[in-house]
C-alpha positions, 0 to 999 in steps of 0.5 A: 500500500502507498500512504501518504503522508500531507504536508502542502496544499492544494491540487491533491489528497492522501489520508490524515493520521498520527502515530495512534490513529487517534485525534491527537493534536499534538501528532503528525498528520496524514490527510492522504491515502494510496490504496492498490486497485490491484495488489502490489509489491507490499503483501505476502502474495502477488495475486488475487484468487478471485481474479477471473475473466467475468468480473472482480469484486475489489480486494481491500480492507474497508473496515480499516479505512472506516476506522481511519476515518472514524479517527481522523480530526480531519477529512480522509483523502483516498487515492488509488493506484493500479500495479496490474489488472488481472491476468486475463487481461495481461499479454502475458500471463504474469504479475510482474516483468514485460507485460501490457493491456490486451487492446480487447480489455481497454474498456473493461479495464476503465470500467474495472476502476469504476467499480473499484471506485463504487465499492468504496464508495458503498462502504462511505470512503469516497475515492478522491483520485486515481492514478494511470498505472504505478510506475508504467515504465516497470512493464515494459522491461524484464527485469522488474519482478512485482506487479506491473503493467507497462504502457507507452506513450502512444498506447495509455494516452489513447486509453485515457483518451477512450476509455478510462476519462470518458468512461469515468467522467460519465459515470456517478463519480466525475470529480475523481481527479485522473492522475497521469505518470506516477513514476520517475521525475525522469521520466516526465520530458519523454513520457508524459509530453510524448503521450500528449503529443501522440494523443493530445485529446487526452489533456482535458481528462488528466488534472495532475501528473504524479511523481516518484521519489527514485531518481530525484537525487539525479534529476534536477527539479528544473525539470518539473517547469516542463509541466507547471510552465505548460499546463498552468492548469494541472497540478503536480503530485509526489506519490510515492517515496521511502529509503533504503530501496537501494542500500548496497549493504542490505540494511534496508532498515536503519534504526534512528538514521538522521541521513534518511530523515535528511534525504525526506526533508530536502526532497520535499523543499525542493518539490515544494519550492518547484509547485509540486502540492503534496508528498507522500510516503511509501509505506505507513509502517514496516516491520525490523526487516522492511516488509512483508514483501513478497518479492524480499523489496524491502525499504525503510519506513517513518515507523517500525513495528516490533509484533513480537514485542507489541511495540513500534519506533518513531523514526527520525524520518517521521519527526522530519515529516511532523515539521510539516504535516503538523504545521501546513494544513489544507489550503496554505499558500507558499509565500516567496522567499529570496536570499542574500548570503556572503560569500562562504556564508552557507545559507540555511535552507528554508520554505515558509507559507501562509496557513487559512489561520493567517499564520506564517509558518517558516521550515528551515533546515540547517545542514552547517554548524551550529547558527542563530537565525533571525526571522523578520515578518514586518516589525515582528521579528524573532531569533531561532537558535539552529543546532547543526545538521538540525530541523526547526520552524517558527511560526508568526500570528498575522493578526498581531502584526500590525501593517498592511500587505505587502509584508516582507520576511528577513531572514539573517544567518548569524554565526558571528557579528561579522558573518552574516548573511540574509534572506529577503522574501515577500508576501504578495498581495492576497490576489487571485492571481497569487493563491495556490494555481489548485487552491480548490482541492484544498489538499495537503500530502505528505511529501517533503521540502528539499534544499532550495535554490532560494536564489531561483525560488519562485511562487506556487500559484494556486487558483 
């Protein structure tokens, strides 16, 4: 199962949770979920008895998200993610390696995903989204043993096109947002602007294009312009992420690593920093070796459960998310933040928004040395002493703050009187034109915060 843990809003959704499934205020958050159409890599079997030419009741547990639900201080947001359909509708007759959709299966496919989305529903837990295909790109090569499905370009814009987003736009449930991709950020110049060049009729049903966490140490976030600076009107979605996928050392599980927390809290400033609306975490929690899996793909996970012991550990990389999902609620707009450092003068990386509660919140990640921040919102201002290699946030009430927009925010590095570097941002006039690009889906994912390039930040626009 994917799980997604909230952090930015606008334009996507996943589950709300804490450590408890309970309503603890004091607790990170998940207004997210991902659940699989189709099994996945995660259970402890690759397939579904039940899968059969004639109709397939969908597996899942609804008690559990009814629970979820019943838990959550916040509405539940479900999206849903197929790896592979049944067999009979494969070209090959396995889960995992080179396989694609029989071309008679097209609409039965779409309509497969329908009634997946009308069970749920009959159980009270709507289904907000849907992706395309986890990771299409797995089923086009050979060596990929979980569940897959592999599309080109050409072949799943046409199913969008004809089948999944007529067939759902028709059917009881037209607002379920279609998201196209979900797979490496390097895969998005050649396959998703290759599926709209081969297909383009298939933009007016595709609202966001979902993202994976794997390649995005390699490939730069410029990269992401090549959706939000040509579709103004589709969102960006970070779907998938966790560590450990792939450690030389087999220690797919490292018990209280700061560098994996790291690695989290970067890659979600960067993709927030770059219009991308939510992050989300692969696994809710694991066990000590980084499953079940029934393909041995273990990772790592925000929570480790000892069963044995009836206990579970609190991850550094759950304290890193909490920095946000705890402090970002639904509708927060991201506020421009530039920087203005000395040479030699490291600067402290940083992202700030403001929340429906008129309130300023600021992150900052400081991977130097020990360093006072000071932190300047109008005449307020306040210092924020970083320890090094450290995560920290402030927050500023709005309403106190007693001059009128457009208001500025300083930021000064200070080891020493001498040594000082600043950044200057604004807040923008609270126009139409500056709210989040998808304000109206009012969504916060889990997705996390990476090093941001403040000398190129730039604005999230929501509508």
């Amino acid at each position: 199962m994917r799980y997604a843990y909230p952090l930015h809003p606008a334009r996507a959704p996943r589950v709300m949770w804490d450590s408890s499934c309970g309503p603890i205020p004091e607790g990170t958050r998940q207004e997210t979920e991902v659940y699989p159409l189709k099994l996945s890599d995660v259970p402890l079997m690759e397939g579904d008895a039940r899968d059969r030419p004639g109709g397939h009741t969908p597996r899942g547990s609804p008690p559990f998200r009814a629970a979820l639900k019943r838990a959550a201080v916040e509405p539940v947001h479900v999206l849903a993610t197929t790896w592979s359909p049944p067999l009979w509708m494969k070209t090959d007759q396995q889960y995992g390696g080179k396989s694609e959709l029989k071309e008679e299966y097209y609409q039965t496919y779409a309509d497969y995903h329908i009634k997946f989305i009308k069970q749920y529903a009959s159980y009270g837990i709507p289904i907000w989204g849907i992706t395309t295909t986890n990771e299409p790109i797995n089923g086009m090569i050979d060596f990929v043993q979980f569940n897959s499905l592999g599309w080109s370009p050409l072949k799943q814009g046409k199913w969008i096109a004809e089948n999944l987003g007529p067939s759902i736009r028709r059917s009881s449930f037209p607002n379920v947002k279609i998201l196209a991709l979900d797979d490496q950020r390097s895969t998005l110049p050649w396959w998703f602007n290759g599926l709209l060049s081969f297909v383009p009729e298939a933009l007016q049903f595709i609202d966001g294009v979902a993202l994976h966490f794997y390649s995005d140490k390699f490939i730069p976030a410029d990269i992401l312009s090549l959706v939000y600076d040509k579709y103004p009107d589709k969102f960006l979605l970070a779907t998938e992420a966790c560590e450990g996928v792939s450690d030389k050392d087999g220690q797919f599980v490292l018990l209280g690593s700061w560098d994996r927390a790291v690695s989290y809290i970067t890659d979600i400033m960067e993709d927030l920093n770059h219009n991308v609306v939510g992050w989300i975490d692969w696994n809710l929690c694991l066990n000590s070796q980084g499953g079940p899996n029934w393909v041995n793909n273990f990772v790592d996970s925000a929570v480790i459960v000892f069963p044995e012991k009836k206990e579970f550990v609190k991850q550094p990389m759950y304290y890193a998310l909490g920095h946000f999902s705890k402090f970002l609620p639904r509708g927060s707009q991201r506020i421009k933040v530039t920087e203005k450092s000395l040479p030699r003068s490291p600067p402290v990386q940083n992202v700030a928004f403001l929340t429906p509660q008129n309130t300023v919140v600021v992150v900052l990640y400081n991977e130097g040395e020990a360093t006072n921040v000071s932190i300047r919102l109008g005449w307020k201002k306040a210092f924020v002493p970083m320890e090094p290699k450290s995560v920290d946030k402030y927050l500023f009430d709005i309403d106190k703050i007693e001059m009128g927009l457009p208001q500025s925010i300083k930021l000064a590095n200070e080891k020493n009187i001498e040594k000082r570097s600043t950044i200057d941002g604004y807040i923008d006039e609270l126009t139409q034109k500056n709210v989040c690009r998808h304000g109206t889906y009012n969504l916060l994912l889990y997705r996390f915060l990476k090093s941001l390039k403040n000398e190129n930040t730039q604005k999230i626009h929501n509508k």
